[in-house]
DRENTORKOL-3810 file (N, C-alpha, C; in nm, 4 decimals):
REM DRENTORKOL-3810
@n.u->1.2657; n.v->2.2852; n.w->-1.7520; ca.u->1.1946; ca.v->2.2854; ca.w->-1.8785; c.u->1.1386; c.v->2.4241; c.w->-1.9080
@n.u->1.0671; n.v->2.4813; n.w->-1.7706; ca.u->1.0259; ca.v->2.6236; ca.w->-1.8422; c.u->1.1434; c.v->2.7151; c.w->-1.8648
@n.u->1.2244; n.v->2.7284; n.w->-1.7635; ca.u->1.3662; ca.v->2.8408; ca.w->-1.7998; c.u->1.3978; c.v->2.8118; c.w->-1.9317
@n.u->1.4016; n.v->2.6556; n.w->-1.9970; ca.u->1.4951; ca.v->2.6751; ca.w->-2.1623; c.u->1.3874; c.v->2.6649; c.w->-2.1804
@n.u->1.2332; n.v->2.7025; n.w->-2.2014; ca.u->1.1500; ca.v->2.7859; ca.w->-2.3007; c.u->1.1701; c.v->2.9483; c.w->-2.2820
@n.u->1.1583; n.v->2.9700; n.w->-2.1619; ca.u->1.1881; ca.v->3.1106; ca.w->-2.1578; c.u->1.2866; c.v->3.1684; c.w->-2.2173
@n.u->1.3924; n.v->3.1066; n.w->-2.1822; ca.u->1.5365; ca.v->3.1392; ca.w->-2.2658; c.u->1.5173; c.v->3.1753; c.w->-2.4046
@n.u->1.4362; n.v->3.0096; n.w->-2.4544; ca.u->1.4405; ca.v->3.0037; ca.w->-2.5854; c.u->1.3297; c.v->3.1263; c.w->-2.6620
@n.u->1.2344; n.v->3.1214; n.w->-2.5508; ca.u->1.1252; ca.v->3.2859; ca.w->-2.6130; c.u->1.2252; c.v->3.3513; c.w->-2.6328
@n.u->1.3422; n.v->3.4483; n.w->-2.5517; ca.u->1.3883; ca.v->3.5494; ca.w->-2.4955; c.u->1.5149; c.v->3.5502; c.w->-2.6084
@n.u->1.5597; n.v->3.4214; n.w->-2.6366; ca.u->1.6579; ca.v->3.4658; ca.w->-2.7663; c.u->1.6028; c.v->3.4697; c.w->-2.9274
@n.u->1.4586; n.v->3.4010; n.w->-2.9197; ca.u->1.4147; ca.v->3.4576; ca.w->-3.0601; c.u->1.3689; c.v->3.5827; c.w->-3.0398
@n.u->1.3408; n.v->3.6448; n.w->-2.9456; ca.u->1.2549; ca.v->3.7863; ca.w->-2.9719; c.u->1.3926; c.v->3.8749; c.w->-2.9610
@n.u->1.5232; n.v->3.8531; n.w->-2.9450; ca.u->1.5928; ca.v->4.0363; ca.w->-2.9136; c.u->1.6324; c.v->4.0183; c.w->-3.0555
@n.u->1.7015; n.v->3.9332; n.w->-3.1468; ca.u->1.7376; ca.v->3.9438; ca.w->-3.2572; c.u->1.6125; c.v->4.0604; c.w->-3.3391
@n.u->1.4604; n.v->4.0267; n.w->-3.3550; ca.u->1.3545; ca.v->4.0543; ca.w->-3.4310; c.u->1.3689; c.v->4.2274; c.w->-3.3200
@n.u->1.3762; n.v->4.2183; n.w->-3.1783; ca.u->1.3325; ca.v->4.3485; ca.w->-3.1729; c.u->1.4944; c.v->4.4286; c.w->-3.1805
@n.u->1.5996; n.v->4.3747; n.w->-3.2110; ca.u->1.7499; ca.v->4.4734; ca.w->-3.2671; c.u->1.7037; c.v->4.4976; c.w->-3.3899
@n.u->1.6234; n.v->4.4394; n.w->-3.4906; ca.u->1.6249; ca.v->4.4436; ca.w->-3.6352; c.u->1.5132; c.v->4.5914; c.w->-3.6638
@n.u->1.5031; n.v->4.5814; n.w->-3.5645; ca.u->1.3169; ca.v->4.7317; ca.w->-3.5857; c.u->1.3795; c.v->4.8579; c.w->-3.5670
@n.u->1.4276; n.v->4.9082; n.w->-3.6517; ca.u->1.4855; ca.v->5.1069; ca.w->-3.6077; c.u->1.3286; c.v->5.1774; c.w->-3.6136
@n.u->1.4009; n.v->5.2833; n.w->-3.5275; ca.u->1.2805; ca.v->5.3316; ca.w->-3.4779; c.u->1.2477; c.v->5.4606; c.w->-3.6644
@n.u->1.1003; n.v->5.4820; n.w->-3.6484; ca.u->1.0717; ca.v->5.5452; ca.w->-3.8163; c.u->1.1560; c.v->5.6591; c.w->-3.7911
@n.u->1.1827; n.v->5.7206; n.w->-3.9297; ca.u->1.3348; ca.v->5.8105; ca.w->-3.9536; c.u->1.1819; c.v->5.9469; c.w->-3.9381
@n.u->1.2408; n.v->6.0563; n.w->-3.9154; ca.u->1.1289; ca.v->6.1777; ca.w->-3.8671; c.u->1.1401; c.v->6.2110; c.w->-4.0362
@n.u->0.9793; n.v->6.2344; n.w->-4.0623; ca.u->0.9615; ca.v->6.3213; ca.w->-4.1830; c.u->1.0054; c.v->6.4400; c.w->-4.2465
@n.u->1.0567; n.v->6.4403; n.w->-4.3313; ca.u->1.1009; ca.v->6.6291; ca.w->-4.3994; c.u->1.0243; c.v->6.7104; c.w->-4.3794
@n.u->1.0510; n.v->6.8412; n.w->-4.3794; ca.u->0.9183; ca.v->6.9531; ca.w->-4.3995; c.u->0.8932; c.v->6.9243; c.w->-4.4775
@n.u->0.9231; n.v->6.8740; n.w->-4.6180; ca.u->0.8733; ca.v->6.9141; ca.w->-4.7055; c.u->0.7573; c.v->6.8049; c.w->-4.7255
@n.u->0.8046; n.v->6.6647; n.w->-4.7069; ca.u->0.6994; ca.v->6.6083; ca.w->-4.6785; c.u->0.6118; c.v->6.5719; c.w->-4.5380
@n.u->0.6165; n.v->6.6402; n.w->-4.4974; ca.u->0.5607; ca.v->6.6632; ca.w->-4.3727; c.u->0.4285; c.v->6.7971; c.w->-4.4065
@n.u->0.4852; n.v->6.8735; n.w->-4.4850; ca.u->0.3704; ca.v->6.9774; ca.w->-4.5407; c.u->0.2955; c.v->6.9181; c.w->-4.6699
@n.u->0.3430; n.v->6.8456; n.w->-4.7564; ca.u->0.2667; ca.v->6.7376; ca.w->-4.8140; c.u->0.1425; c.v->6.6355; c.w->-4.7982
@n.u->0.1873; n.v->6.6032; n.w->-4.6297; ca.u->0.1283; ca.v->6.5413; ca.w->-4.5674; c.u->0.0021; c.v->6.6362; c.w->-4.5450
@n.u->0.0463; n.v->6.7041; n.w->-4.4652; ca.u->-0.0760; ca.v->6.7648; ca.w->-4.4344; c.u->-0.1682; c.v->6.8828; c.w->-4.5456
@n.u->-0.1006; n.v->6.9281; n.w->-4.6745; ca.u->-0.2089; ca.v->6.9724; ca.w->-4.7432; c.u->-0.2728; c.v->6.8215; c.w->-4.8273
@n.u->-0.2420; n.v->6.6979; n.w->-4.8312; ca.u->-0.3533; ca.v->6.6009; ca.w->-4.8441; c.u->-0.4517; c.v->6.6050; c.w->-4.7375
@n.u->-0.4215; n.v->6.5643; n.w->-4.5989; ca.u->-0.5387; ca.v->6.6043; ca.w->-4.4962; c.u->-0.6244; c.v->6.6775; c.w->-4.5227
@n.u->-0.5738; n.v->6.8267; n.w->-4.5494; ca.u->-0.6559; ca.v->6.9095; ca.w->-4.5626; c.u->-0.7413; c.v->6.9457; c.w->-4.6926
@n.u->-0.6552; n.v->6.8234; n.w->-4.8016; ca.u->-0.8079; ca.v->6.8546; ca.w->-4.9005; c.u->-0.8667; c.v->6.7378; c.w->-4.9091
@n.u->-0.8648; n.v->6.6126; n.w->-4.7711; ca.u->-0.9832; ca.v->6.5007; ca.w->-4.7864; c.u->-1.0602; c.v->6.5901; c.w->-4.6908
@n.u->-1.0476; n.v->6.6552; n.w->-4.5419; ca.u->-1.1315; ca.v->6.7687; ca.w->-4.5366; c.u->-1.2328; c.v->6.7949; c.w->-4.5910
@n.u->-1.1473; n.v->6.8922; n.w->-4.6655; ca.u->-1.2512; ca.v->6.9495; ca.w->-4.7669; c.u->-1.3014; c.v->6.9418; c.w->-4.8599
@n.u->-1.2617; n.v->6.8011; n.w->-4.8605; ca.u->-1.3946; ca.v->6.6981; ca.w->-5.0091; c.u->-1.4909; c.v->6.6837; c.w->-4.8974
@n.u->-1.4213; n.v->6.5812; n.w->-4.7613; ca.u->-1.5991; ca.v->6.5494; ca.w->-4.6353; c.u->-1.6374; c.v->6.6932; c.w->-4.6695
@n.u->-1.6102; n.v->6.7578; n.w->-4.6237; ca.u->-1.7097; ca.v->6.8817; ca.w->-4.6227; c.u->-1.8226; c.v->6.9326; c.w->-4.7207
@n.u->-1.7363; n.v->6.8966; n.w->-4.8443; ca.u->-1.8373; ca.v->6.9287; ca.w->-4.9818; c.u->-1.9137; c.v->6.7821; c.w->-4.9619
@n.u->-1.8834; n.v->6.7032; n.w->-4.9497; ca.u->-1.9539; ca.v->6.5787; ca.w->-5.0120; c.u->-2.0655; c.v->6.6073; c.w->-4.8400
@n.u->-2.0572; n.v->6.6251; n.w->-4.7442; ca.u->-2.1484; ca.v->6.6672; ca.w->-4.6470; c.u->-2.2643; c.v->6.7418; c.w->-4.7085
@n.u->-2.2181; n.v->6.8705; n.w->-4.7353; ca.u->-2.3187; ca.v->6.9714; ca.w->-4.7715; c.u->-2.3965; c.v->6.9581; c.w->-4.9143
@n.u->-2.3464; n.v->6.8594; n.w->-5.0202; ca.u->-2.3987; ca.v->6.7979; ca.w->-5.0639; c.u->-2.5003; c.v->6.6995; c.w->-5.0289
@n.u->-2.5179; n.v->6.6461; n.w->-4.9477; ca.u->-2.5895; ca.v->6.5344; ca.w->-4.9147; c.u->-2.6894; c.v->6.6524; c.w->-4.7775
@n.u->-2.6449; n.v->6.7323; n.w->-4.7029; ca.u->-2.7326; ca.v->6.8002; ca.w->-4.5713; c.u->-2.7869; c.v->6.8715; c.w->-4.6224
@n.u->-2.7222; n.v->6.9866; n.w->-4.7431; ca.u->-2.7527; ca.v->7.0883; ca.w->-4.7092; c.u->-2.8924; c.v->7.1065; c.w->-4.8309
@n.u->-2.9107; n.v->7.0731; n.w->-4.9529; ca.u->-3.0101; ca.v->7.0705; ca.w->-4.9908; c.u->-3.1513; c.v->6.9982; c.w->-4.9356
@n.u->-3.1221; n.v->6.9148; n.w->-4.8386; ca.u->-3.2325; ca.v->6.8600; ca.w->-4.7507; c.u->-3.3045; c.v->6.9435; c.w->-4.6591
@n.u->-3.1848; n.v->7.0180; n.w->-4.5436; ca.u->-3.2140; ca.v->7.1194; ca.w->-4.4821; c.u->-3.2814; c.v->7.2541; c.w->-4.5543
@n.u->-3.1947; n.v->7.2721; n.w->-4.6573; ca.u->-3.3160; ca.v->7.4115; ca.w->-4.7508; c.u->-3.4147; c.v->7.3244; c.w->-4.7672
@n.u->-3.4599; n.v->7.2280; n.w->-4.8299; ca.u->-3.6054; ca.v->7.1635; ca.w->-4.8737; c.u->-3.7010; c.v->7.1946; c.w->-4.7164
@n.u->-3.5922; n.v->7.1671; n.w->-4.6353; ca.u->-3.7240; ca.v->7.1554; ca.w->-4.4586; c.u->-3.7871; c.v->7.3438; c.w->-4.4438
@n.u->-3.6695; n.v->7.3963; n.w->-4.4454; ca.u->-3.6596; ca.v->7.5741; ca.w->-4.4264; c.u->-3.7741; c.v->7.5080; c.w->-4.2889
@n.u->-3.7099; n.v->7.5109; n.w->-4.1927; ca.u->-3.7752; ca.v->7.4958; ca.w->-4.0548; c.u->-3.7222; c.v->7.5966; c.w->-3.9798
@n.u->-3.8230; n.v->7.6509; n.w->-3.9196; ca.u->-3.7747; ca.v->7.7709; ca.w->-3.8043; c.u->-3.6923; c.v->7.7372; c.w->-3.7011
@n.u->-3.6586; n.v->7.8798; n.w->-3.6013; ca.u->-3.5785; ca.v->7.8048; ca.w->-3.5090; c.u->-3.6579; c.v->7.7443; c.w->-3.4295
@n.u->-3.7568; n.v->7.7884; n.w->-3.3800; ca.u->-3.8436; ca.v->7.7075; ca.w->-3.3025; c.u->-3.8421; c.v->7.5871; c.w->-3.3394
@n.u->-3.9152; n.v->7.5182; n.w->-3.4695; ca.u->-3.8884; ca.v->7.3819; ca.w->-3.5004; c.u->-3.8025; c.v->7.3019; c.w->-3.4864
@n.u->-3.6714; n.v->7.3390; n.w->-3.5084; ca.u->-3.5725; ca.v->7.3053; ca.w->-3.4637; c.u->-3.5072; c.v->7.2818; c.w->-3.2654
@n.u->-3.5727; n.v->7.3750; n.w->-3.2600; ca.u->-3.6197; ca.v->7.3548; ca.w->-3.0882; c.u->-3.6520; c.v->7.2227; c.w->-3.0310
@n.u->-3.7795; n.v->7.2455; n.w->-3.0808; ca.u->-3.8838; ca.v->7.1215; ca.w->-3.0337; c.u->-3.8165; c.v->6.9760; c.w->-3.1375
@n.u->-3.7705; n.v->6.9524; n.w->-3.1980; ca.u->-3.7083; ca.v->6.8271; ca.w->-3.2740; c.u->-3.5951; c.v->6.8107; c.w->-3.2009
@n.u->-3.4968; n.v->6.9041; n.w->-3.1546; ca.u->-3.4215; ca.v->6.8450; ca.w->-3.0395; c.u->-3.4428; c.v->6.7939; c.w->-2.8922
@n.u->-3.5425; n.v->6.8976; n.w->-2.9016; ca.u->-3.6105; ca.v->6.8340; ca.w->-2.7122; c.u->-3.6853; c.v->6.6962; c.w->-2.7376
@n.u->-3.7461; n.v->6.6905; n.w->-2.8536; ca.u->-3.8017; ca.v->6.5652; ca.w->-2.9229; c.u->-3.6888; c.v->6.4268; c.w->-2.8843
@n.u->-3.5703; n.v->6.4306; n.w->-2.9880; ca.u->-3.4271; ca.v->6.3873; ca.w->-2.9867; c.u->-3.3854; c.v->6.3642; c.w->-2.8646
@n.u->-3.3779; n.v->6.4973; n.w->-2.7372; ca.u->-3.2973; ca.v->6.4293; ca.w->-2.6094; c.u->-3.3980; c.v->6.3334; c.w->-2.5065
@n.u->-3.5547; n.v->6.3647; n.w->-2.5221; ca.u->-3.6267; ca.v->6.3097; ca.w->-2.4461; c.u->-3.6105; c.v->6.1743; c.w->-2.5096
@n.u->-3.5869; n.v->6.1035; n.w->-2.6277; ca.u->-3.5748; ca.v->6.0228; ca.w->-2.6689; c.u->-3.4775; c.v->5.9254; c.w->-2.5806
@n.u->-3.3424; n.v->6.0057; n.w->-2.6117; ca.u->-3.2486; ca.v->5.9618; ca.w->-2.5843; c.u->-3.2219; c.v->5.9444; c.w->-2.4434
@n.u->-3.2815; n.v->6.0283; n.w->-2.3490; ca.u->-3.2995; ca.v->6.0562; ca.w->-2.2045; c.u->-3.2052; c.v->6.1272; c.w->-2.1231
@n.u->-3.1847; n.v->6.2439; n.w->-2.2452; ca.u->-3.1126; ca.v->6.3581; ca.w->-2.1788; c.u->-3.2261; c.v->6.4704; c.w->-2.0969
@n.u->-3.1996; n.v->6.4768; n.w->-1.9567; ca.u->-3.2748; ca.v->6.5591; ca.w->-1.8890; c.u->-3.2911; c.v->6.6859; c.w->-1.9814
@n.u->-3.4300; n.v->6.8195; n.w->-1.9488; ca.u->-3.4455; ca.v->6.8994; ca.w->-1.9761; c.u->-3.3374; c.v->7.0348; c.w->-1.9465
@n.u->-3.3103; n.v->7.1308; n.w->-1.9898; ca.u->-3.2206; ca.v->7.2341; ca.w->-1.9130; c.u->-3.3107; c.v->7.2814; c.w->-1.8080
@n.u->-3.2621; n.v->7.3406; n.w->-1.7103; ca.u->-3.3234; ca.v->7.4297; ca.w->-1.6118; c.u->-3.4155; c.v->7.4979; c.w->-1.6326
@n.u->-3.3647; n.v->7.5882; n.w->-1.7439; ca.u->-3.4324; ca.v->7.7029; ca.w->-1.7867; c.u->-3.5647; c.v->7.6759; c.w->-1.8711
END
């Protein structure tokens, strides 16, 4: 009984996996297509980032020091040991 299930798995699956060609390789040309889309969702995150960080960060204008102590703030939080130094 299990061999003619097995069987019977083993002859529905080679038909479905003969029918699957493997994907045909992309053109340059769309292959460079490809990637100048990548590269301008990029560089929308990027604008749409500095949109949203970077007028916050000018509003703080925090020194480096401040910035110091808000990370040591941040890792003690988190319970990242101190550096050595």
């Amino acid at each position: 009984m299990r061999r003619l299930l097995l069987l019977g798995l083993i002859g529905a699956a080679l038909p479905a996996a003969a029918q699957q060609l493997p994907p045909t390789p992309a053109t340059p040309a769309e292959r460079q297509r490809q990637l100048e889309s990548w590269w301008a969702r990029q560089r929308e995150k990027e604008a749409t980032d500095r949109a949203i960080n970077g007028p916050r960060e000018a509003r703080r204008d925090l020194t480096r020091d401040q910035f110091e102590r808000w990370n040591r703030q941040s890792d003690r939080r988190r319970g990242i040991p101190l550096p050595p130094f």
